[in-house]
C-alpha positions in Angstrom: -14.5 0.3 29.2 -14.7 2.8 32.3 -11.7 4.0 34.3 -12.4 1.8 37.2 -12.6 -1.1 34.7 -9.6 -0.9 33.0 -7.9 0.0 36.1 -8.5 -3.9 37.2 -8.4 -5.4 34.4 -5.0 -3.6 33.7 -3.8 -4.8 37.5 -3.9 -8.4 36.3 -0.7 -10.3 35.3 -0.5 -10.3 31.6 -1.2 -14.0 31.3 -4.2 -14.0 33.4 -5.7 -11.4 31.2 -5.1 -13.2 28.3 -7.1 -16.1 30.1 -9.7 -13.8 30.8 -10.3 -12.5 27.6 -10.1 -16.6 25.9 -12.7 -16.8 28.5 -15.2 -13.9 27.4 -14.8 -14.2 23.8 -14.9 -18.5 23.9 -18.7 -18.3 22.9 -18.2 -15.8 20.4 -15.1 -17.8 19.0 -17.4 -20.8 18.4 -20.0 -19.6 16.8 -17.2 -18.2 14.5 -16.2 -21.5 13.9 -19.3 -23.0 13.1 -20.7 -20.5 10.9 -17.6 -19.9 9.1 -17.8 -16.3 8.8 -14.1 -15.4 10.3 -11.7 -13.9 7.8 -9.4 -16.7 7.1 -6.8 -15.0 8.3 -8.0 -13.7 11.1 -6.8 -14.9 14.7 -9.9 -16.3 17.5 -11.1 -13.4 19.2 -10.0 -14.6 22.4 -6.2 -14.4 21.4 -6.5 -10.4 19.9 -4.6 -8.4 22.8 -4.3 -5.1 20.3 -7.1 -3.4 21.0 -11.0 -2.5 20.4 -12.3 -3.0 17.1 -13.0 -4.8 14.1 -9.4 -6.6 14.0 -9.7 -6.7 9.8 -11.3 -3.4 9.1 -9.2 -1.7 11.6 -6.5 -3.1 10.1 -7.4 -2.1 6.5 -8.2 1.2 8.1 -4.5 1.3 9.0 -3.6 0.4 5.3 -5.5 3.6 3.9 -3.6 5.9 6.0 -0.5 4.4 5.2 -1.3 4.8 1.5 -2.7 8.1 2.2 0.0 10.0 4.5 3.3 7.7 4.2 3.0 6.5 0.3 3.0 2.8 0.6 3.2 0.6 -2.6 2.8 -2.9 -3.3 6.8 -2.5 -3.2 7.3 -0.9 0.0 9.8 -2.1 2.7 7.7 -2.2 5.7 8.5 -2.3 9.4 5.9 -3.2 12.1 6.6 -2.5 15.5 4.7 -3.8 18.2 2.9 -6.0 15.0 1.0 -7.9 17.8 -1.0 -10.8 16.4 -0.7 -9.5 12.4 -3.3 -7.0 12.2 -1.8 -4.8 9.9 0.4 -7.8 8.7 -3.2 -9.4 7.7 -4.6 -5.9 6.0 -0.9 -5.8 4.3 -1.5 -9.2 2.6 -3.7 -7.5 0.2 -1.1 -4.8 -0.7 2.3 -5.7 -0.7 3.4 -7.9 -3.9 6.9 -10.6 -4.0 8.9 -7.1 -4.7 7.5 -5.9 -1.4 8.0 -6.7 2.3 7.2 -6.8 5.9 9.1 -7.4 8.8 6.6 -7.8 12.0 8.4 -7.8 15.9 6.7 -7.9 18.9 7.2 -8.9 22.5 4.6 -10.8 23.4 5.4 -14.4 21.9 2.1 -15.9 21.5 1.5 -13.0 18.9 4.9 -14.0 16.9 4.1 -17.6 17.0 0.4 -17.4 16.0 1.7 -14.5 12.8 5.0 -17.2 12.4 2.3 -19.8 11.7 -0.9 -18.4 9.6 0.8 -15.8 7.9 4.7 -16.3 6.8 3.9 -20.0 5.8 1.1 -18.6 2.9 3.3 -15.2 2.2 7.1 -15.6 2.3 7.9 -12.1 2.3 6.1 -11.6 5.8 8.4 -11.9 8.4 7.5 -12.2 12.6 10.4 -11.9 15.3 9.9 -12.0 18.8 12.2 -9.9 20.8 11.5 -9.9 24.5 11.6 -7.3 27.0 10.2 -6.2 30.1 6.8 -4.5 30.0 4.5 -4.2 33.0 1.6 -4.4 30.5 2.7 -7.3 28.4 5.5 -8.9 29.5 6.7 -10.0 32.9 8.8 -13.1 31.9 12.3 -11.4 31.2 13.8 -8.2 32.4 15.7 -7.3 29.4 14.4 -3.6 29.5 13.1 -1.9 26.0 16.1 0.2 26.0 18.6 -2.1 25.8 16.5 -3.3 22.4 18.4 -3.3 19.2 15.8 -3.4 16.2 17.2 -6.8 14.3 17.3 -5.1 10.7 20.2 -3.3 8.9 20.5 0.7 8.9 18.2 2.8 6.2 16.5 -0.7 5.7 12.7 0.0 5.4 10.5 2.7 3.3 7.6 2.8 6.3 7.7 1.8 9.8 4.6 1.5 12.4 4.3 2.1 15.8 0.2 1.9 16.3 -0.2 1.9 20.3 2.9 0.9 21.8 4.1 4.3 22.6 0.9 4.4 24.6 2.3 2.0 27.0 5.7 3.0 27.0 7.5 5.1 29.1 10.0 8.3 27.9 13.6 6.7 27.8 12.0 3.6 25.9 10.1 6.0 23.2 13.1 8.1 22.5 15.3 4.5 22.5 12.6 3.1 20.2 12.2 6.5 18.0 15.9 6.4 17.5 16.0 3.1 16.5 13.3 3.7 13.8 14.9 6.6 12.6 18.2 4.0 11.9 16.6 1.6 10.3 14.1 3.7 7.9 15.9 4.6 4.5 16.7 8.6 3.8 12.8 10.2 3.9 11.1 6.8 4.8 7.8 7.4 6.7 6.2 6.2 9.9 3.2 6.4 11.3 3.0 6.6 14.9 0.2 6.6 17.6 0.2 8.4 20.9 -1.8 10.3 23.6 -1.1 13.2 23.2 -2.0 16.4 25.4 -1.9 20.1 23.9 -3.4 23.4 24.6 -7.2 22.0 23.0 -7.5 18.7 24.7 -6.0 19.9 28.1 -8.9 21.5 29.5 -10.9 17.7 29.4 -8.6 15.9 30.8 -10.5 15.2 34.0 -13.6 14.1 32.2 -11.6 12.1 29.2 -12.4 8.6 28.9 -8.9 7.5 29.8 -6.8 10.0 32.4 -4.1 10.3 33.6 -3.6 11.4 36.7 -0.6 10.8 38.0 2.8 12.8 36.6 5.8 10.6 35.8 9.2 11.9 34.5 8.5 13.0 31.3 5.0 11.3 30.8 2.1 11.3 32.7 0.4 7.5 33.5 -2.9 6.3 34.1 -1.7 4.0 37.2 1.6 3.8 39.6 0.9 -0.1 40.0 1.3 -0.7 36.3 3.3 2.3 34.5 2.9 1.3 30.9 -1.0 0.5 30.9 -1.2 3.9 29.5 1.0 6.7 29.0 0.7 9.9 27.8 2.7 12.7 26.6 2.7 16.4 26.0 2.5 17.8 22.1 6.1 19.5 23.4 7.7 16.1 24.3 6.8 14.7 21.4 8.4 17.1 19.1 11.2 16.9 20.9 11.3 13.3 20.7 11.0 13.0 17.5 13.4 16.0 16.5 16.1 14.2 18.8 15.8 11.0 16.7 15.9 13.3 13.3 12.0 12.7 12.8 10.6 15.3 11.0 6.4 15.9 11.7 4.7 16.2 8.2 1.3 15.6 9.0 -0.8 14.8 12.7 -4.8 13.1 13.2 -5.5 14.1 16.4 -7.4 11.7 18.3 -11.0 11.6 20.2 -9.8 9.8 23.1 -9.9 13.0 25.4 -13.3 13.5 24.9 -12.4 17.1 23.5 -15.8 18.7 21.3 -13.4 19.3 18.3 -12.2 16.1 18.3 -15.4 14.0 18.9 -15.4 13.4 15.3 -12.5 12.4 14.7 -11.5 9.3 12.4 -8.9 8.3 15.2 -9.1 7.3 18.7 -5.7 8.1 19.8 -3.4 11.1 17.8 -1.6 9.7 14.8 1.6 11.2 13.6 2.7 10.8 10.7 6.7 11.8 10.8 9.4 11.5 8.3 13.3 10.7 8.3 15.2 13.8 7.5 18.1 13.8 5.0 21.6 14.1 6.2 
């Protein structure tokens, strides 16, 4: 999608984009229908508002990381923020036995409800919450602000939390509120993975040229538009550190992403920069 593109389709209220999208995808979603080649667990194209890709390989994709650079089991504890319409939740299905878990939030409500209804009724463990708050991106029906958020779980709960982009539509108090409140509920060394855009000393020099920019500087984050904040955000490498050393996040290992169109990058497994962090040990 080009700049100009995403700009509109970015400037439209979040329920009229859904609409759109049902719209584009309804041929698609019918032929999936009738030829009965959708995962059965796998949502109608038209209602996937995470992102580009192939929903079940991309989620699966997530799986192999998580297994690869945070140590999930088929026990793991595992928290899903942002869990969106259950595409890791889906990937997880395969993973996580009765001993394990997963708790999904998210604050779009159609997401929940969809998750709520094809997922936690065939796997009891799998658990979808909808906690509402204002978003420019995703929700405009409450003003609750992110902030004021209080993750519903107990402290040192989970062994692996996820954040796949919703840092990249969310501004700086609400990533260190969120960050912090990951940090509480992992247990002693839990993991997370976390997706962001992030801007160092390699990708810098493209940012004028990268497929999403951001030209306009706000607070402590630079956005991509001053009509809707949150439709993407970026941060510098520096931020982030501090960041995540302010929530006592420890970085053990970071994916850059290809997103900024940087040569060393173009290759990539990851669009945008994956951190993996971990929860240092009082």
């Amino acid at each position: 999608m080009s700049n100009l593109l995403r700009k509109i389709y970015y400037s439209l209220r979040p329920e009229h984009r859904l609409l759109v999208r049902r719209l584009v995808y309804f041929p698609l979603d019918i032929f999936d229908r009738i030829s009965g080649k959708r995962h059965p667990l796998q949502p109608p194209r038209g209602m996937i508002f995470t992102g580009r890709g192939d929903f079940i390989e991309t989620g699966r994709h997530f799986v192999h990381l998580l297994k690869t650079h945070a140590e999930l089991t088929s026990t793991s504890k595992v928290l899903d923020i942002g869990s969106g319409i259950g595409r890791l939740a889906v990937a997880l299905t395969d993973v996580l036995s009765a001993d394990g878990s997963y708790e999904g939030f998210d604050i779009v409500e159609i997401g929940i409800k969809w998750c709520q209804k094809n997922i936690s009724s065939k796997y009891p463990n799998f658990t979808f919450t909808h906690l509402p708050a204002r978003n420019h991106l995703y929700n405009l029906n409450t003003h609750t602000p992110s902030t004021s958020i209080r993750f519903p779980y107990q402290n040192d709960r989970f062994d692996i939390a996820v954040a796949t982009s919703v840092f990249t539509h969310m501004l700086h108090d609400e990533v260190a509120h969120y960050l912090k409140e990951i940090s509480r509920t992992l247990a002693p060394g839990g993991r997370a993975m976390l997706t962001f855009f992030c801007i160092d000393d390699h990708n810098r020099p493209y940012m004028n040229s990268a497929e999403i920019r951001f030209p306009h500087r706000h607070h402590k984050c630079y956005i991509m538009s001053e009509d809707v904040p949150e439709a993407n955000v970026a941060y510098d490498l520096e931020e982030i550190q501090k960041l995540l050393h302010s929530a006592q996040l420890s970085l053990i290992h970071r994916i850059p992403g290809r997103w900024s169109g940087a040569p060393q990058f173009a290759t990539s497994s990851e669009f945008q920069d994956t951190f993996f962090v971990r929860k240092i040990l009082n």
